[in-house]
C-alpha positions in Angstrom: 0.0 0.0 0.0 1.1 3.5 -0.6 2.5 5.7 2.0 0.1 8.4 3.4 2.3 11.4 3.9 1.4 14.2 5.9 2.8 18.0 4.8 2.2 21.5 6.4 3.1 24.1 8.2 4.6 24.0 11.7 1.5 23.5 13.9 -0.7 22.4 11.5 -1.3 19.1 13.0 0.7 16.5 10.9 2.2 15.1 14.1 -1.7 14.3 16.0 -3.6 13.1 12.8 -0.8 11.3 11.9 -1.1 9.4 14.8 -4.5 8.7 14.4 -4.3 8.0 11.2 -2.0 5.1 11.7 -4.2 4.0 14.7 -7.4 3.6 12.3 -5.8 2.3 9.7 -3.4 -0.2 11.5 0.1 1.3 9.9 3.2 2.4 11.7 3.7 5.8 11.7 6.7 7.5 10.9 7.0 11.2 12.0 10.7 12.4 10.7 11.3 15.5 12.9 11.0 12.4 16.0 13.1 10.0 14.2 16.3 12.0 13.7 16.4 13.5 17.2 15.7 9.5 18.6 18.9 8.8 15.8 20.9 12.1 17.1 20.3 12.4 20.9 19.1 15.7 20.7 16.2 17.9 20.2 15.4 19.5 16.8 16.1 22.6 18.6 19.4 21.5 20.5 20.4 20.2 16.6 19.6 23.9 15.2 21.3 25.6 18.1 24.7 23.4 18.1 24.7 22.3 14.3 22.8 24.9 12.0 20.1 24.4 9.9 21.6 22.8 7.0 23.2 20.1 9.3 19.6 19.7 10.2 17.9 19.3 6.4 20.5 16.6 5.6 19.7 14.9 8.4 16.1 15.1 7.1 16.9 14.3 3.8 18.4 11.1 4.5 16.0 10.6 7.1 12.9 11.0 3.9 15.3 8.5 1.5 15.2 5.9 4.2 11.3 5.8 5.0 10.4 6.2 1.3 11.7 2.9 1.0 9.0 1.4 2.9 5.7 0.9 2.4 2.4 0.9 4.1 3.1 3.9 6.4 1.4 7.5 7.7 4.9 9.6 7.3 4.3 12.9 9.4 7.2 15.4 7.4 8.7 18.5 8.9 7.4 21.8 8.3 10.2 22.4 6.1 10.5 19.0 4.4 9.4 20.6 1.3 12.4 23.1 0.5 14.3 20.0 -1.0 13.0 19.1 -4.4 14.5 15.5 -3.8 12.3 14.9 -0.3 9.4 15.9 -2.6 10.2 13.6 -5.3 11.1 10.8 -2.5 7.6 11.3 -1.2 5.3 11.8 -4.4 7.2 8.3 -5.4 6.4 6.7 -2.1 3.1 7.7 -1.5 0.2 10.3 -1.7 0.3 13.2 0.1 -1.6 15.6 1.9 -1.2 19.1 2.8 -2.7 20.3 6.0 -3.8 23.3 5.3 -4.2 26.2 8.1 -4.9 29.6 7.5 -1.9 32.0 8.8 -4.3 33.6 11.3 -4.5 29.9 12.9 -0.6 29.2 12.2 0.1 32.0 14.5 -2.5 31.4 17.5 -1.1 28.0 17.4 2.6 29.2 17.6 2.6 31.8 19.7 3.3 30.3 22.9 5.2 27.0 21.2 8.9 27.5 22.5 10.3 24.4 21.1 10.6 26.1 17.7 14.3 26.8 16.7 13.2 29.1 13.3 10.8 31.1 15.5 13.0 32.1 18.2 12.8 35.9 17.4 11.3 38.9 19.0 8.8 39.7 16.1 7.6 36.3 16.3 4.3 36.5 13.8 6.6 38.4 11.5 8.9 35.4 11.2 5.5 33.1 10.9 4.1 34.8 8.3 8.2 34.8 6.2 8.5 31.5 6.5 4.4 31.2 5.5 4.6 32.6 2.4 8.0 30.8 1.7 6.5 27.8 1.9 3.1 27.9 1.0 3.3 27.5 -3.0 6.1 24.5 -2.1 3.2 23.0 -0.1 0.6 23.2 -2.6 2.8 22.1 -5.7 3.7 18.8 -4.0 0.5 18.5 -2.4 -1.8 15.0 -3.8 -4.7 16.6 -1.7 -5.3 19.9 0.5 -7.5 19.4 3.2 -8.4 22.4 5.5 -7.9 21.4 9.0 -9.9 24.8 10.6 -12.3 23.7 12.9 -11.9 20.4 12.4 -11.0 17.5 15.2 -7.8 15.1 14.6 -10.4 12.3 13.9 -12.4 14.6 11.8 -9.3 15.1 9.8 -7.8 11.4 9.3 -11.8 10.1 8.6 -11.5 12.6 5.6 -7.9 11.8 4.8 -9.0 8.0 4.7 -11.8 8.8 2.2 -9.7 10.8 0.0 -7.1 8.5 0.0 -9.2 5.7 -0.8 -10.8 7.4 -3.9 -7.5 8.9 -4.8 -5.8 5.0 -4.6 -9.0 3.4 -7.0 -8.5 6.6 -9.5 -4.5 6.1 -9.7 -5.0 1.6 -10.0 -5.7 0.2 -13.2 
């Protein structure tokens, strides 16, 4: 079975439905920002502080090259899993993906007391937010298989609708 893979935002969710999702549909889930600090020893945030940023996408990449490998999954990707044309490629191969889409209002109510985010440790904290927002928001909807608005919507809400549209998505793609 193909991978489910979750993309978004930071704080969009990926990490909670993901879990749910793998719960309801009986497949391990995968969430990469938790497997590389189990691999390293240390927090996303310690790796950031002590090793930079790019020390910290490389770890992701080969962290995305691994799991793709695998089938049957719910991958939960980082927020900025998306910046690196090869994870995006890895994933679209491995599996169908879904953007959890949030407006930026939400984003930042979300965030705005999260400390254990190493690229929004700045004063002007919903200035940085809404950077790294529009950044990313036209890489999130070009790899995106599916967006599904998560507003107002409960985890279970979210991975009963993920379900569906993966299962229609799955019949359209198989001959």
């Amino acid at each position: 079975m193909k991978n489910i893979v979750l993309i978004g935002f930071m704080g969009a969710g990926k990490t909670t439905v993901g879990e749910v999702l793998s719960q309801k549909l009986g497949r391990i889930f995968v969430d990469c920002d938790t497997l590389i600090e189990k691999r390293i020893g240390q927090t996303i945030a310690e790796i950031f502080a002590q090793k930079g940023e790019d020390f910290f996408r490389k770890l992701e990449r080969e962290c995305i090259e691994e799991i793709c490998q695998r089938e049957d999954q719910v991958i939960a990707c980082g927020g900025g899993a998306v910046l690196d044309p090869q994870n995006v490629e890895r994933l679209k191969r491995s599996g169908l993906i879904f953007l959890l889409s949030l407006p930026l209002s939400g984003l930042e109510e979300r965030l705005t007391l999260d400390q254990d985010r190493p690229l929004l440790q700045e004063k002007e904290r919903g200035k940085r937010i809404k950077e790294l927002w529009e950044e990313r928001e036209k890489k999130y909807l070009t790899a995106a298989d599916q967006v599904v608005e998560v507003k107002n919507m409960s985890a279970e809400e979210i991975a009963d609708l993920i379900i569906r549209n993966y299962r229609k998505l799955v019949k359209e793609v198989e001959p």
